[in-house]
N, C-alpha and C positions, 0 to 999 in steps of 0.2 A: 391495798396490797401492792400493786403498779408504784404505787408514790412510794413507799416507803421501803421498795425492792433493794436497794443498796443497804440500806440497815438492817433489813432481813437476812441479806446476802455475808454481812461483816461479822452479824452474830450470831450466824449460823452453827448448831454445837454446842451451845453455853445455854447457859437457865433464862439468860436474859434476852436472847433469840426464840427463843421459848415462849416465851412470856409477851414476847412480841406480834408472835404469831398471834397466837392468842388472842390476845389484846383486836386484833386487826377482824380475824376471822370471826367471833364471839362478844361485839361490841358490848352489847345490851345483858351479857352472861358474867358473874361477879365471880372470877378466878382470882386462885395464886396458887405459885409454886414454890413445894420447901423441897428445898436441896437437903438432902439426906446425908449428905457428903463421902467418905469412901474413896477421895484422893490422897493417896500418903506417897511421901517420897525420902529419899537418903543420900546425904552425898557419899555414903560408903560403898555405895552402890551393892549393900546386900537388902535382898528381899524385905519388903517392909510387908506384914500382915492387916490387909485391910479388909472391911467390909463392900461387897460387891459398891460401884456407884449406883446410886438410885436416887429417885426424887417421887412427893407424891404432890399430885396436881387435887385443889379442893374447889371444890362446885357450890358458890357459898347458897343455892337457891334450889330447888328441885324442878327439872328441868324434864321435858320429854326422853323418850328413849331413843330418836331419831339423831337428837340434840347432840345427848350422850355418845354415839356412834360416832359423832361428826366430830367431836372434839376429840376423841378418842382416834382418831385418824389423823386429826391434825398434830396431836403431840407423835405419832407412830414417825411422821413426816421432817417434825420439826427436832426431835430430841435427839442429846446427844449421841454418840457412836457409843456400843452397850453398854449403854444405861438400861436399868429396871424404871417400871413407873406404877403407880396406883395412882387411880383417881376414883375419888370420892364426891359423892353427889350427896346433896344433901337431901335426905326424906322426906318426902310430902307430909303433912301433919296430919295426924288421922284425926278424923270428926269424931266428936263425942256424940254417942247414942241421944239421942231425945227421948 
């Protein structure tokens, strides 16, 4: 994190600051993040109707609940200014009876 503090720093805000953290914090844990998008703009300068920003973050492996909490603080840390987010962990696989 130390090393790569200026990149963290420049893309702070954006999906790909995001992503970065991420990345940094959660080496060994298979993220991504889908921009759900909800930027709309006009050069008429009247109200354009969009959907709130949000993004959801997917946990491509099932991971402890400790895990979960810690990622879930790092994106609270890392994500844009309000932005919505869901993250999605993927299910442990249930054993088949014997």
């Amino acid at each position: 994190m130390v090393r790569r503090a200026a990149d963290l720093a420049r893309k702070r805000g954006t999906v790909s600051g995001l992503q970065l953290a991420l990345k940094l914090s959660f080496p060994d844990v298979p993220m991504r993040v889908e921009d759900q998008g909800g930027v709309r703009w006009s050069v008429d300068r009247v109200p354009v109707e969009a959907p709130p920003p949000s993004f959801i973050v997917y946990v491509d492996k099932p991971i402890p609940e400790e895990v979960q909490a810690g990622v879930a603080r790092c994106i609270e840390q890392h994500k844009p200014v309000g932005t919505a987010y869901r993250l999605r962990v993927k299910a442990p696989k249930k054993k088949e009876p014997s």
